[in-house]
N, C-alpha and C positions, 0 to 999 in steps of 0.2 A: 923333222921327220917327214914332212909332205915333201920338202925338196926330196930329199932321200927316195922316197917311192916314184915320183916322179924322172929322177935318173934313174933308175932302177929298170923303166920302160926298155927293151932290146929296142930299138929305132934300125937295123936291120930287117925286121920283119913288119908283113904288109898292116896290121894292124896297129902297128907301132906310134904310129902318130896320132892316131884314133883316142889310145887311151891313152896319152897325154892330154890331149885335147878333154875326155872326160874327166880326166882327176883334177886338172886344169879347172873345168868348170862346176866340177860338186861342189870344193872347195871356194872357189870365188865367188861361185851363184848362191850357195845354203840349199842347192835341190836336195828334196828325197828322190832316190834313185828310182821311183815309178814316175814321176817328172822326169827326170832326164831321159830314162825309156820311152815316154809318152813326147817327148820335144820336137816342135815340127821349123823345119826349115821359117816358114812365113810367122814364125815367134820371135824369131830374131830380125832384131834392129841394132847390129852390132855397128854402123858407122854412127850411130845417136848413142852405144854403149851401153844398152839394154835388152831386154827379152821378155816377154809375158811368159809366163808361167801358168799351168794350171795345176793347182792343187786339187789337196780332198776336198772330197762334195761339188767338184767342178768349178772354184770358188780360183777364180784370175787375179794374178798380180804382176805389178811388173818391178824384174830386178836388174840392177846395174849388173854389166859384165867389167871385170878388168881388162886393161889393158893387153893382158898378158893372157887373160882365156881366149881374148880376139885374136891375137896373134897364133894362138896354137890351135882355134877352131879354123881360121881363113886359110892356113899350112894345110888342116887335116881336107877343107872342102875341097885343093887340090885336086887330091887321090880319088874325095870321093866320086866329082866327076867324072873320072874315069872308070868308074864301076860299070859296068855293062848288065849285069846281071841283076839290078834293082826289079823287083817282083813287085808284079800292080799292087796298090793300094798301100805301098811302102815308101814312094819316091819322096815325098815330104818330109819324113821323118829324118832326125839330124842323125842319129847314130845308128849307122847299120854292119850289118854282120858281110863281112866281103866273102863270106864263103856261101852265105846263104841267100843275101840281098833281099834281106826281113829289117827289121828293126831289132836292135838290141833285148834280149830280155833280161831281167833283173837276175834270174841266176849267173847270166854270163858273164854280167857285169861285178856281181860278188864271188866270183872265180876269180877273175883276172886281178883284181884288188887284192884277195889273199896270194897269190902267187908273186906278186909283186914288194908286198910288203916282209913277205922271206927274204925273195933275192934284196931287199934293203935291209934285212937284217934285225929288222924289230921284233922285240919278242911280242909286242900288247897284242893283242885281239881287236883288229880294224876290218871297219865294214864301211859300204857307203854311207852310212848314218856317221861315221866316225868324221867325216872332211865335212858335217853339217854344220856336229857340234866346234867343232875345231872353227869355222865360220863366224859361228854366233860368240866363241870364246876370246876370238882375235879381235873380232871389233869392237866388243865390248872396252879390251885391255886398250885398244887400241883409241878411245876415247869417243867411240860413238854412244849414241842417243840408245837407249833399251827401249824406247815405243818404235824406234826406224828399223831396228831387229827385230822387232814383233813381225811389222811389216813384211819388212823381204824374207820373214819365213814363211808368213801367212798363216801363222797364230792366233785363232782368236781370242785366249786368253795371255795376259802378260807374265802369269805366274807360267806358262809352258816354257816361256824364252827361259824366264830366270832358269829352270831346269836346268836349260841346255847353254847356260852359260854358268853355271854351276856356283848362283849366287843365292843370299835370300832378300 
């Protein structure tokens, strides 16, 4: 289903690679989508395959990016380059709006994800919280450690992971 949404992206249009680049990275990082909003350029150490993160309460961590979010964040830095328009006290920030040269806000980013996941055709109810739990679900099955998921969501209880990895 995330490939799904993911092709789903029109890559004709100027934003098009952008939000690749963030389903791309909800998905592979476990951000909540006020972290990805809040994400600044000098967080990312994408040639070392990571990022700092600031979660709630201001509380840092740092997460492995895949392979595949670098590739389709270093595609989207392209374009953003060429933005002309970046408004002071925004130029750092990793996701911005090309029409407005602010930073992303979380409603725009929960628009574009519901329009997305129509044109892919699912019926569930997906939000950015949905490509977190889906994160913490896959690596779980996938044969990771549940204290290294606590971590890279920045959890500080173990019982929150299990939640969202829908275990007990």
């Amino acid at each position: 289903e995330i490939d799904r949404i993911i092709a789903s992206v029109d890559m004709s249009k100027v934003e098009g690679q952008r939000n690749r680049a963030i389903i791309e990275t909800l998905y592979s990082c476990g951000l909540r989508v006020s972290e990805l909003c809040n994400l600044h350029m000098s967080d990312l150490y994408l040639e070392e395959g990571f990022m700092r993160v600031e979660g709630k309460g201001s509380k840092q961590r740092l997460v492995p990016v895949s392979p595949r979010a670098v590739n389709e964040l270093q595609t989207y830095f392209q374009q953003r380059m060429a933005m002309s328009n970046i408004k002071p006290g925004h130029e750092d920030y990793v996701f911005l709006s090309f029409r407005r040269g602010t930073k992303l806000s979380r409603i725009m980013v929960f628009h574009f994800i519901k329009e997305l996941v129509e044109l892919a055709g699912i019926q569930k109810t997906v939000s950015p919280h949905t490509f977190r739990h889906s994160f913490a679900t896959h690596l779980l099955e996938g044969g990771a450690n549940l204290r290294a998921i606590q971590m890279m969501l920045g959890h500080e209880s173990i019982g929150t992971t299990e939640i969202y990895t829908h275990i007990d």
